[in-house]
N, C-alpha and C positions, 0 to 999 in steps of 0.2 A: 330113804334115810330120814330117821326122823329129828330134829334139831332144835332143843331147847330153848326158847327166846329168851334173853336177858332183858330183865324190865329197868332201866333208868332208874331205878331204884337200888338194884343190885351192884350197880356199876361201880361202886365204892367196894364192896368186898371184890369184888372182880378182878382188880385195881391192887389187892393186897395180895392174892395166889400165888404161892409159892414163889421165894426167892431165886428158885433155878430157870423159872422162866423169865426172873426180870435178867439175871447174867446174861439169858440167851438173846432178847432183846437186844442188850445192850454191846453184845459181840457181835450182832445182826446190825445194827447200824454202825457200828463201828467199820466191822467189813467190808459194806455197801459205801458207805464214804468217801473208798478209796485214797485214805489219809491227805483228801481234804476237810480239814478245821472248819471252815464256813458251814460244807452240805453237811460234817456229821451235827454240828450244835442246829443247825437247823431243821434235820432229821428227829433228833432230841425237841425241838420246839414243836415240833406237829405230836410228836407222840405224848407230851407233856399235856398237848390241849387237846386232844383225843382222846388219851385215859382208858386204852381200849389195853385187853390182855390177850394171851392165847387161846381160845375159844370162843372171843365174843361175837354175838349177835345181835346187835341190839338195831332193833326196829324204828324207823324213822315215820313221822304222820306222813309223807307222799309215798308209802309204800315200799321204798326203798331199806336196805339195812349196811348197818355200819361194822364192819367185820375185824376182827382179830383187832391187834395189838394199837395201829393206826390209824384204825375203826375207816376200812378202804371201801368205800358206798358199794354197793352190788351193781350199781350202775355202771362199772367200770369192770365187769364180768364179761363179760361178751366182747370187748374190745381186747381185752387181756389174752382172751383163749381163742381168738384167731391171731394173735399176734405170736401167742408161743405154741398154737396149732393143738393145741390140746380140749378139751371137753369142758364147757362149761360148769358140769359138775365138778371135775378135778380143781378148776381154778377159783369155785368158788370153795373150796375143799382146804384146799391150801394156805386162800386168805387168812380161812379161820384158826386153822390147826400148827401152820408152818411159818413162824416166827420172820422165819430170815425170809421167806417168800413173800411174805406181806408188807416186809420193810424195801424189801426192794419193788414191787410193785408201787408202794407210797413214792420211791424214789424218782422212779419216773413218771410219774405222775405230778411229781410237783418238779421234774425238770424238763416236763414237756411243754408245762405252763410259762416255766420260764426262759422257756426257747423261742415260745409264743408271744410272750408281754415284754419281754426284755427289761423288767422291771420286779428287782426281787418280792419287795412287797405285793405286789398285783399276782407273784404266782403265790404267795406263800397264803393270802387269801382267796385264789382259785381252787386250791386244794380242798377248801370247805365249801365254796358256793359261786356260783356264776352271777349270783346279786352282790352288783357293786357295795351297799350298805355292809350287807354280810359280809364281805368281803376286808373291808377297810377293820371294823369291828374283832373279824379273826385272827387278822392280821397284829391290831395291837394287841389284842389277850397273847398271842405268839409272844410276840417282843416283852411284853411283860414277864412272862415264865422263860424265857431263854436270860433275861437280869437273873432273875430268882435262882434261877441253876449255874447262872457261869458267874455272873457278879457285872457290876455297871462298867466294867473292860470288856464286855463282849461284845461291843462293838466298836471295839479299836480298829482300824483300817490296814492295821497288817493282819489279821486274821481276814478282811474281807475282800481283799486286795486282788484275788482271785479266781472272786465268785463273778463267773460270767456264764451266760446261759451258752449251748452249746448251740450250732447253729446246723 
């Protein structure tokens, strides 16, 4: 199969593709949320600073690549598809192509972190990088674009009152 690389260049028009994949997106994390407030605006906040769409590929200098909508590393390919027993190929297949599959792999992926750290910030920059630096860094760009989309009450304490990593 052969798969068009999206150059960091592109990644702006990428980002504008059809409005029925941002609905789908956004019914994709909404779902996956489980009508908790906290994981979907946080869901929202990774996909804000990812900036990834339905097909994306985009290649990383350690060889790695950032997939679909949540831009989910390929590194997390091989854990993913013996966890749901399926083919490497399909799971990497799906990242790219299956909106709702890719928002729910970013899901747990950023609540496995925070089952891990017990500290929402620490997952919410593990999701990008296992360097503490990068980590703190991602974290604020997050918090900054989750203001910009929900407004400076998104972090009122009744909306996070809930958010506990599971165990």
């Amino acid at each position: 199969m052969m798969l068009a690389l999206a150059s960091a260049s592109s990644a702006e028009a990428g980002r504008q593709i059809g409005t029925a994949d941002e609905r789908m997106i956004a019914t994709c994390i909404h779902r996956t949320s489980g009508g908790h407030v906290w994981l979907e605006r946080t869901l929202w906040g990774l996909r804000d600073r990812e900036g990834g769409w339905v097909g994306a590929v985009i290649a990383n200098s350690n060889g790695t690549y950032d997939l679909g909508p949540l831009q989910v590393n390929s590194s997390w390919v091989r854990e993913v598809a013996d966890l749901t027993r399926r083919s490497a190929t399909n799971v990497r297949w799906w990242l790219i192509h299956d909106a709702c599959f890719n928002v729910d792999v970013a899901r747990w992926i950023f609540l496995s972190d925070f089952a891990r750290t017990r500290v929402y910030w620490d997952a919410v920059g593990a999701y990008h990088s296992p360097t503490n630096w990068r980590r703190r860094e991602y974290a604020a760009g997050v918090a900054g674009l989750l203001v910009r989309r929900f407004g400076r009450d998104v972090f009122r304490p009744s909306l996070w009152s809930r958010a506990r990593p599971r165990t």
